[in-house]
C-alpha positions as CSV (number, residue, x, y, z in Angstrom):
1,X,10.7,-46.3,21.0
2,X,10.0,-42.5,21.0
3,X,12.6,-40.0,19.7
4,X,13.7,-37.1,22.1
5,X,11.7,-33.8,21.1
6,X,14.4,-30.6,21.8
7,X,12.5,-27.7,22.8
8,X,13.6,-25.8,19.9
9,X,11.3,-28.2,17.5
10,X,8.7,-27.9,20.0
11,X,8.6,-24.1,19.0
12,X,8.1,-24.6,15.5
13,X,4.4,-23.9,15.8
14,X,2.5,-22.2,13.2
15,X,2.7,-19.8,11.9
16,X,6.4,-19.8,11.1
17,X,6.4,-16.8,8.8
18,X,3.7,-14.2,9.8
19,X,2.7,-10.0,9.5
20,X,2.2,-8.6,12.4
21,X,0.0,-5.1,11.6
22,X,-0.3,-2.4,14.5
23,X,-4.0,-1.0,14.1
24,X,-2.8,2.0,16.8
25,X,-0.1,3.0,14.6
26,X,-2.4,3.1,11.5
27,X,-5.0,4.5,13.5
28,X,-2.0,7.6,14.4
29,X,-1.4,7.9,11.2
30,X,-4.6,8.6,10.0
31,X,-5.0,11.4,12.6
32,X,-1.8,12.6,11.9
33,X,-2.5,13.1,8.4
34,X,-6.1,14.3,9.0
35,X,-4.5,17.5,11.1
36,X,-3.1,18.6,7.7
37,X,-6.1,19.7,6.6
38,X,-8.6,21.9,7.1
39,X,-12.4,20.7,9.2
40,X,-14.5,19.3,6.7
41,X,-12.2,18.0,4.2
42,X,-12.8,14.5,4.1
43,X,-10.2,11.3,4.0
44,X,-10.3,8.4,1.4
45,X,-8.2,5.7,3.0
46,X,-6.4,3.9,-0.4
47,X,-6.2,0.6,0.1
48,X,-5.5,-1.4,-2.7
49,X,-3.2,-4.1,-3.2
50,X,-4.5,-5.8,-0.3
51,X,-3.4,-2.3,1.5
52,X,-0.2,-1.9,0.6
53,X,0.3,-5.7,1.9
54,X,-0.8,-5.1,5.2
55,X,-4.5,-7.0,4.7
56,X,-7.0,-5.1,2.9
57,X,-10.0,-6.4,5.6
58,X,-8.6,-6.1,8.3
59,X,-6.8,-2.4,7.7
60,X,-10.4,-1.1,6.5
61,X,-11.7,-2.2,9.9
62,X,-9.2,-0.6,11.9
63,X,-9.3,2.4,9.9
64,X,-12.9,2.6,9.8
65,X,-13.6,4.8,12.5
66,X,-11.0,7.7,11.2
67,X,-11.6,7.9,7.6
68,X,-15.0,8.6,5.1
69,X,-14.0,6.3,2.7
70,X,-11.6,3.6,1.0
71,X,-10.2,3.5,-2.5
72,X,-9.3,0.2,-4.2
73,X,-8.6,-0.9,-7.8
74,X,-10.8,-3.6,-8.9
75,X,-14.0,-4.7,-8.3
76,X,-13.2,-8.1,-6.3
77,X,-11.5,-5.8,-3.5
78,X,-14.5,-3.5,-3.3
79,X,-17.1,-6.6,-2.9
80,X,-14.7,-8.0,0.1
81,X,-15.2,-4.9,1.7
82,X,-18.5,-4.9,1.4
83,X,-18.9,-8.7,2.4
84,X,-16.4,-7.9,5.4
85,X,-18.8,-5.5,6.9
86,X,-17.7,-2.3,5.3
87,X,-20.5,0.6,4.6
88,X,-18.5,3.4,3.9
89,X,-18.4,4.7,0.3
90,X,-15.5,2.8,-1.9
91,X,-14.0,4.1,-4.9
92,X,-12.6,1.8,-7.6
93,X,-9.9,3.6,-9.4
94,X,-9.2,1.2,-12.2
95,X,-11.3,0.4,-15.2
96,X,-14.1,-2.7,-14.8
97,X,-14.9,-5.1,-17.7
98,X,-18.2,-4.8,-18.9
99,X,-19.6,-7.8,-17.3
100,X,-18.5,-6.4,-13.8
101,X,-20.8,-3.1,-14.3
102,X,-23.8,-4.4,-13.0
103,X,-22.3,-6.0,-9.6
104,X,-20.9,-2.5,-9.0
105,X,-24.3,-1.1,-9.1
106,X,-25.2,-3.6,-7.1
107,X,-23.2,-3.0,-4.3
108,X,-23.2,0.6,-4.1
109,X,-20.1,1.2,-5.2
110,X,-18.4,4.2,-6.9
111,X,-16.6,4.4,-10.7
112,X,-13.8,6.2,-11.7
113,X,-14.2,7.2,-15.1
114,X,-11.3,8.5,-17.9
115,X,-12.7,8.1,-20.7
116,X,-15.9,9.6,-22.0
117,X,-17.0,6.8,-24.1
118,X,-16.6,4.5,-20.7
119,X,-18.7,6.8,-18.8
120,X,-21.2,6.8,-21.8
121,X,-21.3,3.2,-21.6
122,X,-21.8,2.9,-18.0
123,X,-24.6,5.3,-18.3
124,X,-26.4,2.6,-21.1
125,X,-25.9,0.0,-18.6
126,X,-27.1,1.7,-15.4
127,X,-30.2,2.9,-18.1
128,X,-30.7,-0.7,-18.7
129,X,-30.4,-2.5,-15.4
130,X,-32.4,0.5,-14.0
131,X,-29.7,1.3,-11.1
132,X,-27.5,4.7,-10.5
133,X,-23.8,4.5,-11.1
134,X,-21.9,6.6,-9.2
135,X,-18.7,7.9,-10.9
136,X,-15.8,10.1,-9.8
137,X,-14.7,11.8,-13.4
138,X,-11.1,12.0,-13.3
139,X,-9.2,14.2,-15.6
140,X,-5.2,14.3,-16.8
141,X,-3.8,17.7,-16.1
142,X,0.0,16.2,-16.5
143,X,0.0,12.7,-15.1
144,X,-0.2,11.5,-18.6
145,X,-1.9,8.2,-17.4
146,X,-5.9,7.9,-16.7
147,X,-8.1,10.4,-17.0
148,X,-10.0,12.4,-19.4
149,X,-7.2,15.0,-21.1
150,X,-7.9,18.6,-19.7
151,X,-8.3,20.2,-23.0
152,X,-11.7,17.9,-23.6
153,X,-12.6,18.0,-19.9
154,X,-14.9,20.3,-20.4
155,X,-17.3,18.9,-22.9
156,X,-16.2,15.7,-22.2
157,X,-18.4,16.9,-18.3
158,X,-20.9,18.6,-19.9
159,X,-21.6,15.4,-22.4
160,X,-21.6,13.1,-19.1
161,X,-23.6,15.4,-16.9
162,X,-26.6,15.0,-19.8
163,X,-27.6,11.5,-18.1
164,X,-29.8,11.1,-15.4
165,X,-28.5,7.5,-14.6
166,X,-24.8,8.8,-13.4
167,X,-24.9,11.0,-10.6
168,X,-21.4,13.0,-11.4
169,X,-20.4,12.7,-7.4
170,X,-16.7,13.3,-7.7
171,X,-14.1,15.3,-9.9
172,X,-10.6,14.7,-9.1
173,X,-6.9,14.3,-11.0
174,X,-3.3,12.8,-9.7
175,X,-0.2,14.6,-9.3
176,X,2.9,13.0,-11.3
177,X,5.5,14.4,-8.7
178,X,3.9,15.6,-5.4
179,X,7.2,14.4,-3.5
180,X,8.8,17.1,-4.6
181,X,9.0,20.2,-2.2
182,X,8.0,23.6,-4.0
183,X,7.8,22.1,-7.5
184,X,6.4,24.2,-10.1
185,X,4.8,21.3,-12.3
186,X,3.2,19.8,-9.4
187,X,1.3,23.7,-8.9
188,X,0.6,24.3,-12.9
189,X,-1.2,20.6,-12.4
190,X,-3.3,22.0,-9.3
191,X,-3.9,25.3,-10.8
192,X,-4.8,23.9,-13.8
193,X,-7.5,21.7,-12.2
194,X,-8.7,24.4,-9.8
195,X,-9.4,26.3,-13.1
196,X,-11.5,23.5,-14.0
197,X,-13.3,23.1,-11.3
198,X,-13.9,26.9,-11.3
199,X,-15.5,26.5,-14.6
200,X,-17.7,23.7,-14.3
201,X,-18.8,25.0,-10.9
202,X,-20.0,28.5,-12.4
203,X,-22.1,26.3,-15.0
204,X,-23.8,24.5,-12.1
205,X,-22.4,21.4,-12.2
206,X,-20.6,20.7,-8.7
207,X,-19.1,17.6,-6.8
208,X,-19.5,16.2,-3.5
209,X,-16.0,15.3,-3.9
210,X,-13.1,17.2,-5.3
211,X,-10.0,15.8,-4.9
212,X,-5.8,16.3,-6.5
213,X,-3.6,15.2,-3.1
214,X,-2.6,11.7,-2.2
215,X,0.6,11.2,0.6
216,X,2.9,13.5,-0.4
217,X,0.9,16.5,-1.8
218,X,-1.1,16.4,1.6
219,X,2.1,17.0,3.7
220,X,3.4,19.4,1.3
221,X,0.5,21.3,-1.2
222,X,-2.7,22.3,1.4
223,X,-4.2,24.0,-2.5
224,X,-4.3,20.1,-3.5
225,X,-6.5,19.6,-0.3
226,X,-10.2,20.9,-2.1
227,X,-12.6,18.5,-0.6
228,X,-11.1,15.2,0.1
229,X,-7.1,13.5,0.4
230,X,-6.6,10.5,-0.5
231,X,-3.7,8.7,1.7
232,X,-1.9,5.6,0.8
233,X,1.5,4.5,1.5
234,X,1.6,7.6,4.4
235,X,-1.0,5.8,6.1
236,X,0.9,2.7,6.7
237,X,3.9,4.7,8.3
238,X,6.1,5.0,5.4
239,X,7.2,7.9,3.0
240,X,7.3,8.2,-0.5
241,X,10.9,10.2,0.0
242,X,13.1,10.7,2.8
243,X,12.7,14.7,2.6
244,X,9.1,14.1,3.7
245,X,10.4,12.5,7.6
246,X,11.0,16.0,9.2
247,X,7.6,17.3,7.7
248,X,4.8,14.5,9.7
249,X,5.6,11.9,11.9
250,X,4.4,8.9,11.5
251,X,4.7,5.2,12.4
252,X,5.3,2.0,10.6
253,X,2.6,-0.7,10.9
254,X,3.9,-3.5,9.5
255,X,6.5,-5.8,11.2
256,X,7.0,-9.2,9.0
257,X,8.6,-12.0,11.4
258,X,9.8,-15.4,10.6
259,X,11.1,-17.9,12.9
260,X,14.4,-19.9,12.7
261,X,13.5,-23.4,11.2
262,X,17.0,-24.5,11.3
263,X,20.6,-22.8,13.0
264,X,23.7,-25.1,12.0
265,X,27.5,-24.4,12.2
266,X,29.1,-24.2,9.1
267,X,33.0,-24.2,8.8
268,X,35.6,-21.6,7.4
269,X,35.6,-22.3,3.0
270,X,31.8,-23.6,3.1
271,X,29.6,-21.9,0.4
272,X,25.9,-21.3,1.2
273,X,23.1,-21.0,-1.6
274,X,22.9,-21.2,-5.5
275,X,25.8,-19.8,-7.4
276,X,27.8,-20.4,-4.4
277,X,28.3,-16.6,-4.2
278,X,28.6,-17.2,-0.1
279,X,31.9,-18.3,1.1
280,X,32.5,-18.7,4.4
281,X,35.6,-16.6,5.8
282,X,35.6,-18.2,9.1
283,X,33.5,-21.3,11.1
284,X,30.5,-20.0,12.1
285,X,26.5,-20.6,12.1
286,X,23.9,-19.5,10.1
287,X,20.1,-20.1,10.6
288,X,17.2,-20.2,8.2
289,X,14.5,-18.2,7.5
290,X,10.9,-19.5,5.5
291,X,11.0,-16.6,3.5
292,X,11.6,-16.3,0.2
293,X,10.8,-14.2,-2.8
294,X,7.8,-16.3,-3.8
295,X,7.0,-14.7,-0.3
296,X,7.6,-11.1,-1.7
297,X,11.2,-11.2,-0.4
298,X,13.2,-9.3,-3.1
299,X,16.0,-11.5,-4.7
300,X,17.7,-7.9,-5.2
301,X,18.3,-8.2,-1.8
302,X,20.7,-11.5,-1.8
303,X,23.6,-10.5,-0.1
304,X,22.4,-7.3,0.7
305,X,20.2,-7.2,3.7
306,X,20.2,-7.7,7.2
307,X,17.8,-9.3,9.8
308,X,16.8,-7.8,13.7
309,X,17.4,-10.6,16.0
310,X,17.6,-10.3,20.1
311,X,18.8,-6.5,19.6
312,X,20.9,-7.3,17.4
313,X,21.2,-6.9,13.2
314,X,22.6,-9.9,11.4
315,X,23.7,-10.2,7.8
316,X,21.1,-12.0,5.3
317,X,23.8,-14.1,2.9
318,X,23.9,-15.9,-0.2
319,X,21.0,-15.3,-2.7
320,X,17.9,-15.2,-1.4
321,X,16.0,-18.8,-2.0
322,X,12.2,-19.1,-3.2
323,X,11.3,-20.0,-0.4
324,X,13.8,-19.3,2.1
325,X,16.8,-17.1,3.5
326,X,20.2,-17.6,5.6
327,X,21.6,-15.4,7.8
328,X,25.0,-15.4,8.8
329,X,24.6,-15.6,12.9
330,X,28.7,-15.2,13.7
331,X,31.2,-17.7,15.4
332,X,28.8,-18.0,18.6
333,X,25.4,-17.9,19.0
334,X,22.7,-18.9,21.6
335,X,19.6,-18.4,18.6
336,X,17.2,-21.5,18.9
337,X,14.7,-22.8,16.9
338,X,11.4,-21.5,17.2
339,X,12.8,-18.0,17.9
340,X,11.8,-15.0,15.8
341,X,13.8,-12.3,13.6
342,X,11.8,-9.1,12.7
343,X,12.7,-9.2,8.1
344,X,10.8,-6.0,7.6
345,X,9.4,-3.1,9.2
346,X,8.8,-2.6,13.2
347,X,9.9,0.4,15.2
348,X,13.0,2.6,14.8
349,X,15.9,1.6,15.9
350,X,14.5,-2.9,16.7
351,X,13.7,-3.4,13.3
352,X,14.7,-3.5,9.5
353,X,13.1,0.0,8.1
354,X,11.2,-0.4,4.8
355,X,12.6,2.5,3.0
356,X,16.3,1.3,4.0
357,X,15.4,-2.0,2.1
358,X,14.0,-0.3,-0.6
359,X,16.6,1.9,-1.6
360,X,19.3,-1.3,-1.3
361,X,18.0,-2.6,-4.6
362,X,17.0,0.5,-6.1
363,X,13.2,0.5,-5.7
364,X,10.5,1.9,-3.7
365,X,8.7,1.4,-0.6
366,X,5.8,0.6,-2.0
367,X,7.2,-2.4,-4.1
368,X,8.4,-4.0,-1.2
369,X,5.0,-3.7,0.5
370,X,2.5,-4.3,-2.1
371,X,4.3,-7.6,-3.4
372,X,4.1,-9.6,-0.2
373,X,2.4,-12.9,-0.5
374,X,-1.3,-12.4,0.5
375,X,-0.8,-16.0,1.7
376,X,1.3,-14.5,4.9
377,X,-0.5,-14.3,8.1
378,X,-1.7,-10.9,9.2
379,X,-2.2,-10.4,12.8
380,X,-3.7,-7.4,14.0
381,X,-3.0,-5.7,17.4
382,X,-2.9,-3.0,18.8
């Protein structure tokens, strides 16, 4: 005997929890950011940690057309470019094991170096492989972080610029507080590095690339422009700080939906979830989520956040589960399974923005992004 099948199972095709990424909104955003600055100045799409969440492949390919370059931070994202397809020039920003040198040859990658000795090193191994390494020498000038300090820039150039085998192709330094309109440390850091740059180009040694401004200090500090930006978390249509809204507009491109894998009616005194820190003030349903923060949903957020459902926002309650959420859907409801609720992202005004959930447990945007489970389904459209 065969069981009935309700319509609502029937929807419960995969995928149940999924990323939808718009490649016309990152494609606007690149443009968008590109009309900051000046012809000729060149963009370095940064997309590391799988880009911001959003895929690493499949952003580099929609972004491909609008940008001369990607930055990532190991060597395993740079080789899935390159095995995806991807020719432009990537930059690894963080530091390789030694083993790793010789596949970044290889593949024609470039190095970010911030530390003489590591540069001197890389030039011994490019010597003895006989291959180039290209490097981008970065230098501190307040960061505090990577990056050769600015009072041994200098020789430290001069010492690297001595071998043959490292072809010096960029010079460039981060900013430790670029969000901040008109801020005076921000301009001693670029001043301080246009100085440099000053210096090293009156003793003949000059850079394809020259480059101080990632988001915010392209929006707000054109002197951090010199040769190149270098995007992140702007190019996914979000904003390092609300101040920055009125000053670009952009759009979100990530919109994280799950479907409801189960809607029940609980009644008035019922608890949901662990600690039983839910309790029901009235009968009503809740439905279930598959989305949890093994998933990259914040537990911060238990109790805290809501969920965008038929044009309407609903209240996510209880703590949030590993793998799972519940959602408190009021005293009537016509939600079926199979549905979908938009948990993140999607366009002003029909979705949950990711700054809002951010600042409800005290982080930053690009937290929430970065830490979603590379396991999630990204679909691309346009």
């Amino acid at each position: 005997m065969e069981a009935p099948v309700s319509r609502a199972i029937e929807k419960l095709t995969h995928p149940l929890l999924w990323a939808e990424v718009n490649t016309g909104h990152l494609a606007h955003n690149a443009r968008m950011l590109r009309s900051l600055v000046s012809p000729g100045v060149a963009t370095l799409a940064v997309v590391k940690a799988n880009a911001y969440g959003h895929g690493l492949t499949g952003v580099a390919k929609a972004l491909q057309e609008h940008v001369d370059g990607f930055g990532v931070s190991s060597l395993a994202e740079a080789v899935r470019l390159r095995r995806s397809g991807i020719r432009h020039p990537v930059l690894i920003f963080g530091h390789l094991a030694a083993d790793e040198f010789r596949q970044a040859f290889e593949w024609d990658l470039s190095l970010s170096v911030s530390d003489v000795e590591y540069g001197m090193w890389l030039g011994s191994e490019a010597q003895r492989t006989g291959l180039k390494a290209k490097i981008h020498v970065k230098v501190d000038t307040g960061m505090g972080r990577f990056g050769i300090p600015l009072r041994e820039a200098l020789r430290g150039l001069q010492d690297l610029a001595r071998w043959p085998v490292l072809e010096l192709e960029g010079l460039y330094t981060h900013l430790a507080q670029a969000e901040k309109s008109g801020d005076g440390f921000t301009r001693t850091q670029i001043s301080r590095f246009s100085d440099l740059r000053k210096t090293l180009d009156e003793q003949g040694l000059q850079f394809a690339w020259v480059h101080a401004g990632a988001s915010s200090a392209v929006v707000q500090y054109p002197e951090s422009h010199f040769s190149l930006i270098r995007p992140g978390l702007m190019l996914y249509g979000l904003y390092p700080h609300p101040s920055l809204k009125g000053l670009v507009s952009l759009k979100p491109a990530l919109t994280l939906r799950a479907k409801w894998v189960l809607i029940k009616k609980i009644a008035a005194g019922d608890t949901v979830g662990y600690g039983r820190t839910y309790i029901a003030d009235r009968d009503t349903w809740i439905g279930i989520l598959p989305m949890g923060y093994s998933h990259g949903y914040p537990w911060g957020l238990s109790g805290k956040s809501k969920v965008f459902y038929r044009g309407v926002f609903y209240s996510v309650i209880g703590r949030i589960s590993m793998d799972s959420i519940a959602v408190d859907l009021g005293s009537a409801t016509e939600a079926a399974g199979g549905e979908d609720a938009v948990l993140m992202g999607g366009e002003e005004g029909a979705g949950i923005p990711i700054e809002e959930l951010a600042g409800g447990m005290g982080t930053i945007p690009y937290e929430i992004v970065s830490r979603l489970d590379p396991g999630i389904p990204r679909i691309y459209r346009d």
